[in-house]
Structure formats: structure tokens, C-alpha cells
PQR file with spaces between the fields and no chain letter, atoms N, CA, C, O and H, PARSE charges and radii, in Angstrom:
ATOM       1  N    UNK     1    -116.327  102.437   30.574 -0.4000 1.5000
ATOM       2  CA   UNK     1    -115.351  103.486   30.408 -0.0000 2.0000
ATOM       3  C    UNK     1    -113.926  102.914   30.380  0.5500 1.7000
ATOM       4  O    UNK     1    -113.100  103.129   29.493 -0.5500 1.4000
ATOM       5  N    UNK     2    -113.770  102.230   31.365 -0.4000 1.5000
ATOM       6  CA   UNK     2    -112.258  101.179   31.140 -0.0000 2.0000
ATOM       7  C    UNK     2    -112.087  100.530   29.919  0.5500 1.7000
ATOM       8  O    UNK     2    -111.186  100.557   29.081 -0.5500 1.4000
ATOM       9  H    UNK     2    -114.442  102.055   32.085  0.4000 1.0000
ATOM      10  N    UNK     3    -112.961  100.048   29.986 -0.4000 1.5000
ATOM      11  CA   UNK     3    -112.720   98.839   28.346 -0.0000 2.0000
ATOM      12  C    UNK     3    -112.584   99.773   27.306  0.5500 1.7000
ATOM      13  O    UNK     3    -111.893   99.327   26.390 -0.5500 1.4000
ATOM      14  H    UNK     3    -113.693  100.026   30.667  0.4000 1.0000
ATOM      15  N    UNK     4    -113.186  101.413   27.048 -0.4000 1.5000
ATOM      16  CA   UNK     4    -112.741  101.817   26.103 -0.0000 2.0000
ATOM      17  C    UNK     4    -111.616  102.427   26.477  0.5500 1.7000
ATOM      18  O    UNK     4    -111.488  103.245   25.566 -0.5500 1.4000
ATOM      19  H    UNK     4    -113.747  101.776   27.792  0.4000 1.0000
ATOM      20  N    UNK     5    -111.054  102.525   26.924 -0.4000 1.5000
ATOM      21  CA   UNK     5    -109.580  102.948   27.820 -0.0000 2.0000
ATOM      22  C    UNK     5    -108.248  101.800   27.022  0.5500 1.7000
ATOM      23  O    UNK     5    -107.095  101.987   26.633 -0.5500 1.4000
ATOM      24  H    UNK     5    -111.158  101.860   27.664  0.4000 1.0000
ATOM      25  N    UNK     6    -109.399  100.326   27.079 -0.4000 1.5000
ATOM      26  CA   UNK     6    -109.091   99.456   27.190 -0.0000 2.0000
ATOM      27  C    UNK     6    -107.928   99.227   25.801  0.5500 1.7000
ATOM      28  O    UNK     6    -106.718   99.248   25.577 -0.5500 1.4000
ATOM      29  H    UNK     6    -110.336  100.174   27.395  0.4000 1.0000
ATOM      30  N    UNK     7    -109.335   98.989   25.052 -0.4000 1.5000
ATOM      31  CA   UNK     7    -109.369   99.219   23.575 -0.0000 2.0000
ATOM      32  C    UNK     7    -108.673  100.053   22.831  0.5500 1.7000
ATOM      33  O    UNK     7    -108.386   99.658   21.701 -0.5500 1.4000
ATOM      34  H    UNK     7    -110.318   98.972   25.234  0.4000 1.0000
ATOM      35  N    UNK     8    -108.204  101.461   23.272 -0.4000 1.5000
ATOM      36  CA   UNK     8    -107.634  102.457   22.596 -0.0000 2.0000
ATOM      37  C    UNK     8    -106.166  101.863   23.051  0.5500 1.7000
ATOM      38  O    UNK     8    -105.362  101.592   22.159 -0.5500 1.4000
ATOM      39  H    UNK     8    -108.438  101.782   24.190  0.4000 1.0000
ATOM      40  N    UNK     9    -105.795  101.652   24.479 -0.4000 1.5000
ATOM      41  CA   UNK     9    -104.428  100.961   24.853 -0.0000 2.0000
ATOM      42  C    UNK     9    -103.823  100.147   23.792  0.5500 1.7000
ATOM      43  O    UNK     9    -102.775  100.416   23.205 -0.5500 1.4000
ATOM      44  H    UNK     9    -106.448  101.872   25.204  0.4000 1.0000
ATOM      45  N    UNK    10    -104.886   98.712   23.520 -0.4000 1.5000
ATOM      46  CA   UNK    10    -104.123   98.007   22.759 -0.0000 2.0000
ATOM      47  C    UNK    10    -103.737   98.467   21.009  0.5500 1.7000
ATOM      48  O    UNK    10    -102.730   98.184   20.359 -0.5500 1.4000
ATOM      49  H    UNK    10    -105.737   98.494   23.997  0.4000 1.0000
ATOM      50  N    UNK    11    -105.069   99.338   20.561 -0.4000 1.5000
ATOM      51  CA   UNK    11    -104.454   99.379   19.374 -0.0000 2.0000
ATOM      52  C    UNK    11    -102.974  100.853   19.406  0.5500 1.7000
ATOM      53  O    UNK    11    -102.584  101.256   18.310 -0.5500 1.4000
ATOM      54  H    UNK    11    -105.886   99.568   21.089  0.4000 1.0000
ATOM      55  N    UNK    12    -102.519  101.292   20.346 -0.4000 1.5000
ATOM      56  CA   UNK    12    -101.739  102.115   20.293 -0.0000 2.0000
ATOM      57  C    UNK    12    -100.704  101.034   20.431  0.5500 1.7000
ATOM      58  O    UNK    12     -99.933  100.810   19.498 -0.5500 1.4000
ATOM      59  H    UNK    12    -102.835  100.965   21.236  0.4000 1.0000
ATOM      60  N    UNK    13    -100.656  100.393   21.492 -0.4000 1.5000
ATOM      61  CA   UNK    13    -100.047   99.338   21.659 -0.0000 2.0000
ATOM      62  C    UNK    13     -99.129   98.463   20.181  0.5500 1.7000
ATOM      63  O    UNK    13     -97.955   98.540   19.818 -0.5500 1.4000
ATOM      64  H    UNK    13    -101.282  100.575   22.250  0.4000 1.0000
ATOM      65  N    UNK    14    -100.180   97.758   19.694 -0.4000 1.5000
ATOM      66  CA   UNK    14     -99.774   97.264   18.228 -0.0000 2.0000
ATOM      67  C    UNK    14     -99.276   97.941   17.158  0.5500 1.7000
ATOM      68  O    UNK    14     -98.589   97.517   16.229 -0.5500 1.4000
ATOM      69  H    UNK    14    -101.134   97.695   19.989  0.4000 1.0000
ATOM      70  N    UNK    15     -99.937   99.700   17.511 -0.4000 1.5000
ATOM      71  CA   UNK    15     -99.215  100.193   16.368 -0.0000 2.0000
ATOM      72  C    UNK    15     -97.634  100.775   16.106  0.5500 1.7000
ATOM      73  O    UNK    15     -96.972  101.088   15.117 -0.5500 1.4000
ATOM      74  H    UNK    15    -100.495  100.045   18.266  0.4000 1.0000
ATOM      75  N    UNK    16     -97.338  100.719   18.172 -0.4000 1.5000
ATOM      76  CA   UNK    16     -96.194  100.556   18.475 -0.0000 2.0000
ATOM      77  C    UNK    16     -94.946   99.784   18.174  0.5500 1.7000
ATOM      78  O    UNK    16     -93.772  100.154   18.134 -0.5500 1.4000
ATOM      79  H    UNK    16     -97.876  100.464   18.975  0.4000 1.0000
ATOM      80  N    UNK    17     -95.524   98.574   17.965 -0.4000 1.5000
ATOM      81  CA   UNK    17     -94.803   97.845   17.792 -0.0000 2.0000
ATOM      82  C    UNK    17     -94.826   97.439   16.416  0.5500 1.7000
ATOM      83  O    UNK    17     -93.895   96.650   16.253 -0.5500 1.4000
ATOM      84  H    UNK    17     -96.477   98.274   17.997  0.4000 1.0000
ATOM      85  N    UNK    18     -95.650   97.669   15.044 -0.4000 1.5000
ATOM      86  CA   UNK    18     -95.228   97.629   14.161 -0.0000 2.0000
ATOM      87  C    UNK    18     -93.875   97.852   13.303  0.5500 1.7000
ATOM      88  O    UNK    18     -93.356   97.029   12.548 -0.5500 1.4000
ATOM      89  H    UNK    18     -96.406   98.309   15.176  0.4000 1.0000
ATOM      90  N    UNK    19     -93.398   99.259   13.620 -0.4000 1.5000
ATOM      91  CA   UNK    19     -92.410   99.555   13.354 -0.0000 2.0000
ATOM      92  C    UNK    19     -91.073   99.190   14.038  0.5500 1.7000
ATOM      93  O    UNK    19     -90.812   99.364   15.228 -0.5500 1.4000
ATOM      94  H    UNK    19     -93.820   99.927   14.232  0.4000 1.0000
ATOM      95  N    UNK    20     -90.150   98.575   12.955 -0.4000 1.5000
ATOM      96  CA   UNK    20     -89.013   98.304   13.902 -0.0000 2.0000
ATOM      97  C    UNK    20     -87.903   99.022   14.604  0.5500 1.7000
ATOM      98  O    UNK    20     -87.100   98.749   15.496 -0.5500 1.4000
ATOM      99  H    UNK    20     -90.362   98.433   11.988  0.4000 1.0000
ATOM     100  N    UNK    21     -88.202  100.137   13.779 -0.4000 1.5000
ATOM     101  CA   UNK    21     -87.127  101.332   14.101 -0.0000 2.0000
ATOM     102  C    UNK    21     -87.413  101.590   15.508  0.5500 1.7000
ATOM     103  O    UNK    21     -86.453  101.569   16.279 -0.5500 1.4000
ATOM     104  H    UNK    21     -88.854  100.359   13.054  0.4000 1.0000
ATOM     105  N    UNK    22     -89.134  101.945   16.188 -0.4000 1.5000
ATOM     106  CA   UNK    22     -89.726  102.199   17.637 -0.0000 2.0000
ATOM     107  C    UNK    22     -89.223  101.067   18.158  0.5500 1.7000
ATOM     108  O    UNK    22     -88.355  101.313   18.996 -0.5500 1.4000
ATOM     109  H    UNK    22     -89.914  101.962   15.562  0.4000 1.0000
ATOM     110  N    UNK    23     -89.491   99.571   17.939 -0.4000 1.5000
ATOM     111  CA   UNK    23     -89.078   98.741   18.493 -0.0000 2.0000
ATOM     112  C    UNK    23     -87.103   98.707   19.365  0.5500 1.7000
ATOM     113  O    UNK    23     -86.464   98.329   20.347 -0.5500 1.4000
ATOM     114  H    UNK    23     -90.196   99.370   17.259  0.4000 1.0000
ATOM     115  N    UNK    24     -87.008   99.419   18.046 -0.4000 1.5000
ATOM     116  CA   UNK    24     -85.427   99.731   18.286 -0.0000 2.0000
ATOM     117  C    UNK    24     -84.982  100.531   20.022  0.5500 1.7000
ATOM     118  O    UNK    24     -84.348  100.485   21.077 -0.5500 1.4000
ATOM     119  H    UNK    24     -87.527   99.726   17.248  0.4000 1.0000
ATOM     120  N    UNK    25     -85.866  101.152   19.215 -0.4000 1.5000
ATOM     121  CA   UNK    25     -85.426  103.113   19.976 -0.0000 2.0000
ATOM     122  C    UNK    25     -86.058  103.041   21.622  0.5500 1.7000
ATOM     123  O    UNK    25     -85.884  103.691   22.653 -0.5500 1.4000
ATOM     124  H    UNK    25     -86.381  101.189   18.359  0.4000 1.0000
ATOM     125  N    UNK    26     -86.817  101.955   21.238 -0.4000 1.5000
ATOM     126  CA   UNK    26     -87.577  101.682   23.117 -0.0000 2.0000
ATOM     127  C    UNK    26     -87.406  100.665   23.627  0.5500 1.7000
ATOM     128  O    UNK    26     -87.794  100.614   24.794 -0.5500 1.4000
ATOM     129  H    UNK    26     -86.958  101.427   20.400  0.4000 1.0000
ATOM     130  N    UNK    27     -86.722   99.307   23.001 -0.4000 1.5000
ATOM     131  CA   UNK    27     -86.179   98.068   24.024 -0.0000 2.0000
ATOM     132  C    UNK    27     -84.863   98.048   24.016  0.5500 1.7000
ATOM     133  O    UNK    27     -84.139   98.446   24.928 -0.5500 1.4000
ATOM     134  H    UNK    27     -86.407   99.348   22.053  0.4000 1.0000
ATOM     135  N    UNK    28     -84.433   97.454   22.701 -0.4000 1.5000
ATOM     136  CA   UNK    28     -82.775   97.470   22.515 -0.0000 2.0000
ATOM     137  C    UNK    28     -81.846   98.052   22.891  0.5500 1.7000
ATOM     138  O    UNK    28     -80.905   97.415   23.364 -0.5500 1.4000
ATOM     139  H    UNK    28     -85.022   97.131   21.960  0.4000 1.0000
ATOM     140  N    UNK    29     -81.793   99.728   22.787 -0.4000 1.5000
ATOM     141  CA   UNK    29     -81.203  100.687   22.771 -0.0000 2.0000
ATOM     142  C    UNK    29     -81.495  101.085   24.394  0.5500 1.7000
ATOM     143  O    UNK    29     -80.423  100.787   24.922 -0.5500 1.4000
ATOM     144  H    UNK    29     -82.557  100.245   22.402  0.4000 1.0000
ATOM     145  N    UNK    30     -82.342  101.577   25.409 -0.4000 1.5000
ATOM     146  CA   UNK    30     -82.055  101.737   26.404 -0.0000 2.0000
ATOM     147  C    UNK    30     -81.485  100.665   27.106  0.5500 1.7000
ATOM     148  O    UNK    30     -80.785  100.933   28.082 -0.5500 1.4000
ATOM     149  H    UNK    30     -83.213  101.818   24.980  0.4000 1.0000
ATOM     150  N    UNK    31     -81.776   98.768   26.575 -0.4000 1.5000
ATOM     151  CA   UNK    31     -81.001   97.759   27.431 -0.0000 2.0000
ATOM     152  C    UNK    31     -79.698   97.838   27.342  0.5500 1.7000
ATOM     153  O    UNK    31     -79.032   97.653   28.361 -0.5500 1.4000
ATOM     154  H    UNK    31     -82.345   98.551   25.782  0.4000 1.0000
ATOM     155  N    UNK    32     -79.051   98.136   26.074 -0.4000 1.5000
ATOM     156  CA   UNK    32     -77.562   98.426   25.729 -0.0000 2.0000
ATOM     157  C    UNK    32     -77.015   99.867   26.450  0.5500 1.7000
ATOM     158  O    UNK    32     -76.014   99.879   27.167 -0.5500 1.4000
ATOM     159  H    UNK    32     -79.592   98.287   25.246  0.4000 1.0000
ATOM     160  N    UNK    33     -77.662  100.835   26.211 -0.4000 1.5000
ATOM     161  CA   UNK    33     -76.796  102.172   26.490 -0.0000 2.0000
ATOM     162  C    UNK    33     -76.911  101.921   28.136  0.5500 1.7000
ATOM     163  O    UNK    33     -75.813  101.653   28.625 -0.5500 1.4000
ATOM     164  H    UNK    33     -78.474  100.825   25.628  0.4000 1.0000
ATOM     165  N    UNK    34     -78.119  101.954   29.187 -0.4000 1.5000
ATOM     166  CA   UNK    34     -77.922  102.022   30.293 -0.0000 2.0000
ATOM     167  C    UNK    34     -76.831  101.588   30.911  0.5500 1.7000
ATOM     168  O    UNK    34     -75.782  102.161   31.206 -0.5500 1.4000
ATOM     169  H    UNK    34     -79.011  102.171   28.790  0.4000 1.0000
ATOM     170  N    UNK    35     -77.300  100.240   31.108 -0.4000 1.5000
ATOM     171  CA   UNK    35     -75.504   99.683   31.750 -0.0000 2.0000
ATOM     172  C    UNK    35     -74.613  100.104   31.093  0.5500 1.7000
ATOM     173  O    UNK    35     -73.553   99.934   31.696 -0.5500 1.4000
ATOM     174  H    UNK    35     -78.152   99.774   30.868  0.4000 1.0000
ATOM     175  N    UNK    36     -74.408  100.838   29.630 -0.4000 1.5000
ATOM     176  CA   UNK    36     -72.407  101.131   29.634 -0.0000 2.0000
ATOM     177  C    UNK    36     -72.255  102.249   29.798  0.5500 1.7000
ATOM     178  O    UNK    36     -71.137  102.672   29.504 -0.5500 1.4000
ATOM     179  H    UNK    36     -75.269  100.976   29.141  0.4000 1.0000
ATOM     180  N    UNK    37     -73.423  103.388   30.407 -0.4000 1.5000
ATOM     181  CA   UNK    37     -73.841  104.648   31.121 -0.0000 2.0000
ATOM     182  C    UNK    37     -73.180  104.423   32.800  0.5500 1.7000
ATOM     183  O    UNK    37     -72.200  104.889   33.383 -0.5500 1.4000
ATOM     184  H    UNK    37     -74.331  103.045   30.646  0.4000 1.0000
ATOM     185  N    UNK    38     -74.039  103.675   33.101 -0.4000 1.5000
ATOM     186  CA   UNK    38     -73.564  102.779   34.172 -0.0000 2.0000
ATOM     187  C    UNK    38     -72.393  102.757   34.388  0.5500 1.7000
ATOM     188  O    UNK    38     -71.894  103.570   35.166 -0.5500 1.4000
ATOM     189  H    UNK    38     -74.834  103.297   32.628  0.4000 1.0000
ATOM     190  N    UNK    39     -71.488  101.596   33.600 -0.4000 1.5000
ATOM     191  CA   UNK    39     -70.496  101.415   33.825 -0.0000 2.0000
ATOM     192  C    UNK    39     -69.481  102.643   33.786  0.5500 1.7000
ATOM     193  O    UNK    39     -68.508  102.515   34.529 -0.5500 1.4000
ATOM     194  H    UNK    39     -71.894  100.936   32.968  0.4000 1.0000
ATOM     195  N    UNK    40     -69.561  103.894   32.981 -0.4000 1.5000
ATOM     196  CA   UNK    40     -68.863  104.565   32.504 -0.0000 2.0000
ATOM     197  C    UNK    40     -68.592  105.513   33.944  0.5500 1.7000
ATOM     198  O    UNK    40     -67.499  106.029   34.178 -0.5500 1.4000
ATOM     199  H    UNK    40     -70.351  103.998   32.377  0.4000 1.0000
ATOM     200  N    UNK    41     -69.951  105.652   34.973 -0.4000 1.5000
ATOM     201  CA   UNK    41     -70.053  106.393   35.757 -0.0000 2.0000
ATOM     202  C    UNK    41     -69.202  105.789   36.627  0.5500 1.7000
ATOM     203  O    UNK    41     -68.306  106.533   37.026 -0.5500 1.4000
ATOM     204  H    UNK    41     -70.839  105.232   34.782  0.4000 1.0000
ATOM     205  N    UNK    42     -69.189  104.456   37.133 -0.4000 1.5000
ATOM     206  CA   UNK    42     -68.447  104.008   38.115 -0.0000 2.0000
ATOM     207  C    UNK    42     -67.167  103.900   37.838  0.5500 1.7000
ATOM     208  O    UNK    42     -66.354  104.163   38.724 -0.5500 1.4000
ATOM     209  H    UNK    42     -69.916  103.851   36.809  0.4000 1.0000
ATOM     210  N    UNK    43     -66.642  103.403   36.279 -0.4000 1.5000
ATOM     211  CA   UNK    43     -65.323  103.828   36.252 -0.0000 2.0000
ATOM     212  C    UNK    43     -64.460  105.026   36.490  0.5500 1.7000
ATOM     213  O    UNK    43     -63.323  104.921   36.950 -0.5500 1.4000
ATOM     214  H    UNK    43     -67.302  103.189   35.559  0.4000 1.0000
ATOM     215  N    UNK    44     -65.181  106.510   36.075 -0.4000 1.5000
ATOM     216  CA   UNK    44     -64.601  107.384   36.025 -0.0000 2.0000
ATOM     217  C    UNK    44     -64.823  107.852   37.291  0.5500 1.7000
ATOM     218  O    UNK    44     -64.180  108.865   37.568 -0.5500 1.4000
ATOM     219  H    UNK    44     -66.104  106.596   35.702  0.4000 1.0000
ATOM     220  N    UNK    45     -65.713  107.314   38.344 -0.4000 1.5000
ATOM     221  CA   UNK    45     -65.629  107.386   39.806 -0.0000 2.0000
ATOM     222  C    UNK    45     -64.864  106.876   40.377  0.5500 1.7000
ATOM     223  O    UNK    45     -64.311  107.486   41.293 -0.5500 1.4000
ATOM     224  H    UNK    45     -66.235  106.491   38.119  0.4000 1.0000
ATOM     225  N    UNK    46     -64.511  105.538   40.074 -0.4000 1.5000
ATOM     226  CA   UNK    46     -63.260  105.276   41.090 -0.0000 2.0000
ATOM     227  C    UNK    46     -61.795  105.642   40.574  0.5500 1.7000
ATOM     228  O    UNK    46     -60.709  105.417   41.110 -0.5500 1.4000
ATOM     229  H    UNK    46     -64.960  105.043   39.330  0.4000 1.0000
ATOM     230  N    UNK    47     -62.188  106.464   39.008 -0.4000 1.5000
ATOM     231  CA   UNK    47     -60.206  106.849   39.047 -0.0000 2.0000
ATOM     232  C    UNK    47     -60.528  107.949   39.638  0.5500 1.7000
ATOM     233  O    UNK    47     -59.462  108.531   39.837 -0.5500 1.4000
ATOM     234  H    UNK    47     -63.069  106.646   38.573  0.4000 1.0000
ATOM     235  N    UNK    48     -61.384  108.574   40.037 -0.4000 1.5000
ATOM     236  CA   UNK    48     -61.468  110.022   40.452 -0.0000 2.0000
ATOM     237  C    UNK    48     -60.964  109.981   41.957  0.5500 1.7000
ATOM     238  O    UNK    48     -60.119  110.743   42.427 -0.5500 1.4000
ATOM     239  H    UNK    48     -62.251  108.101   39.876  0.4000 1.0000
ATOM     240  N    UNK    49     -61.545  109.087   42.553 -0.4000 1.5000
ATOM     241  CA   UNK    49     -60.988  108.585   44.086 -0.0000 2.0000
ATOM     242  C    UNK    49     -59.475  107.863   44.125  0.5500 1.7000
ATOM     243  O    UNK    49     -58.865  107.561   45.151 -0.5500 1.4000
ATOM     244  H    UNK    49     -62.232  108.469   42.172  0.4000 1.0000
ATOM     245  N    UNK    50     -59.036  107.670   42.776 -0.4000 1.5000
ATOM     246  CA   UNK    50     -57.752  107.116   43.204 -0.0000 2.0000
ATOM     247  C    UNK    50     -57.064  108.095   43.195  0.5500 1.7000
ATOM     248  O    UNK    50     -56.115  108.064   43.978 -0.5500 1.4000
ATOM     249  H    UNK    50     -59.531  107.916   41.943  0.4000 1.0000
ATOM     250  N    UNK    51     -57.224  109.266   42.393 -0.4000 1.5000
ATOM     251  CA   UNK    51     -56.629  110.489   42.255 -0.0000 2.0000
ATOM     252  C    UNK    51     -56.563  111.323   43.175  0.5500 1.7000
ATOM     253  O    UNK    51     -55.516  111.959   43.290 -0.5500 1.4000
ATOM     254  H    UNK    51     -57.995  109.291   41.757  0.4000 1.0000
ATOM     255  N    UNK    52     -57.705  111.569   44.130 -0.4000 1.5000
ATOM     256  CA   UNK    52     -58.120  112.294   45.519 -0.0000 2.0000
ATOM     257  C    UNK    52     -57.084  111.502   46.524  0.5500 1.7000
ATOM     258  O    UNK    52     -56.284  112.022   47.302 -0.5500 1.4000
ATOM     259  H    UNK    52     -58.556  111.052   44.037  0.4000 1.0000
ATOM     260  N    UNK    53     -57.307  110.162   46.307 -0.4000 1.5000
ATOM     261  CA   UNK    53     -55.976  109.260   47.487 -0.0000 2.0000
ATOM     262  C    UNK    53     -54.866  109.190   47.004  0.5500 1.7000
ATOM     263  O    UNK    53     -54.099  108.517   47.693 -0.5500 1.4000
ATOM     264  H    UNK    53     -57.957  109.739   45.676  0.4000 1.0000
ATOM     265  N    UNK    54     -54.490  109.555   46.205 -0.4000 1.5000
ATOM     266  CA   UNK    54     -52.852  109.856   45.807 -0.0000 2.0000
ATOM     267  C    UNK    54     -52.398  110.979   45.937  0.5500 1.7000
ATOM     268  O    UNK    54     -51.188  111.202   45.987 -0.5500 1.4000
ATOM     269  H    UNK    54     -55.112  110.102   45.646  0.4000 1.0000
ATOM     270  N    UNK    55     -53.213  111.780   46.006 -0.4000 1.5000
ATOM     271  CA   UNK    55     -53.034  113.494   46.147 -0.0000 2.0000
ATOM     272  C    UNK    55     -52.050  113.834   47.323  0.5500 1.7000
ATOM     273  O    UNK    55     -52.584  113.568   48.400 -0.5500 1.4000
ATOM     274  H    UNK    55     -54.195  111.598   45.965  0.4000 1.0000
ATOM     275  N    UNK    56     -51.156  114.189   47.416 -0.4000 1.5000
ATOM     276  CA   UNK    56     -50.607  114.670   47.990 -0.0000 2.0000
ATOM     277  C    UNK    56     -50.706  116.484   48.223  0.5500 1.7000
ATOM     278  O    UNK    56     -50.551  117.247   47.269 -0.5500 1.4000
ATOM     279  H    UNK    56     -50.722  114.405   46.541  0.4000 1.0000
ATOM     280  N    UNK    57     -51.051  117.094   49.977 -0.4000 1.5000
ATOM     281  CA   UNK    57     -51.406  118.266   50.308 -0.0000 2.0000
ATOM     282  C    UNK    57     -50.270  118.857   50.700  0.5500 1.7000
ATOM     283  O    UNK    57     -49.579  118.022   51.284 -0.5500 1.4000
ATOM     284  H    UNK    57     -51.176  116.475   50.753  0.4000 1.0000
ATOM     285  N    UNK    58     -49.682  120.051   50.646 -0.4000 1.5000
ATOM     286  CA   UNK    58     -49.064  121.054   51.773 -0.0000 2.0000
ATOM     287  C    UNK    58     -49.471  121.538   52.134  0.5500 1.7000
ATOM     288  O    UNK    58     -50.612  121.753   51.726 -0.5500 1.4000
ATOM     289  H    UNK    58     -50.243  120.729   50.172  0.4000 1.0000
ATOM     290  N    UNK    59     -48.993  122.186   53.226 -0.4000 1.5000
ATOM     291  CA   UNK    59     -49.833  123.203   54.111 -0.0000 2.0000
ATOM     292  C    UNK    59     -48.574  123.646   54.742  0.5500 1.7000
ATOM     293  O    UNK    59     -47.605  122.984   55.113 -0.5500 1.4000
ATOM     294  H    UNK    59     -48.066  122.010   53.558  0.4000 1.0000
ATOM     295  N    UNK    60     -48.781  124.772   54.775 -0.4000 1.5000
ATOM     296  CA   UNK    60     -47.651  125.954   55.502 -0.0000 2.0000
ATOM     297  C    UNK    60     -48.256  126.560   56.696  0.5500 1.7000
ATOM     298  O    UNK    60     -49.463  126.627   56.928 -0.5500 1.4000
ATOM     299  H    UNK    60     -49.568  125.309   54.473  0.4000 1.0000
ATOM     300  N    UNK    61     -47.521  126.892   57.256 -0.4000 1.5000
ATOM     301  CA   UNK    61     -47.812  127.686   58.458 -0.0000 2.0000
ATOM     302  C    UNK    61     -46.744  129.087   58.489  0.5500 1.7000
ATOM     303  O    UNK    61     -46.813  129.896   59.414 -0.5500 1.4000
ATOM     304  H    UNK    61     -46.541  126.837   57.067  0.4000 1.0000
């Protein structure tokens, strides 16, 4: 029962990777976009905190 498990894996497998466009769309493209996802989050996080620490409050009584 595994081995035909087995068997169906790899040829989905190969037929995966025939095309280069899939090849594209499932290695390349998530190694590139993640990290500048990434990066984009932490930048616009720490101007957000520089903005919160520059803030100046009043308060009345």
C-alpha cells in the first residue's frame, strides 16, 4: 500500500517539476519575496516605534 503511495508521489513529483513556470512559482519566488516581506515588516516596525518615542503627550487637568 505504501509503495503505491510510493509510486504515485514520485510521478506527481516529476511532473512537478517539468514545468518551469511551477518551478518558478514554488522555489524562487517564495525564497525572494519572503525575506523582503520580512524585511518590509521590521522596517515599518521600527519607524512606527520611533514615532510612538518621539510623540510627544498633553494632558490637562
Amino acid at each position: 500500500m505504501f509503495k503505491d503511495a510510493l509510486i504515485i508521489f514520485k510521478k506527481e513529483f516529476k511532473s512537478l517539476f517539468k514545468d518551469k513556470r511551477t518551478v518558478f512559482s514554488i522555489v524562487i519566488l517564495p525564497m525572494v519575496l519572503m525575506p523582503m516581506i520580512f524585511m518590509a515588516i521590521g522596517f515599518f516596525g521600527s519607524v512606527q516605534q520611533k514615532q510612538v518615542a518621539e510623540t510627544v503627550y498633553r494632558i490637562g487637568f
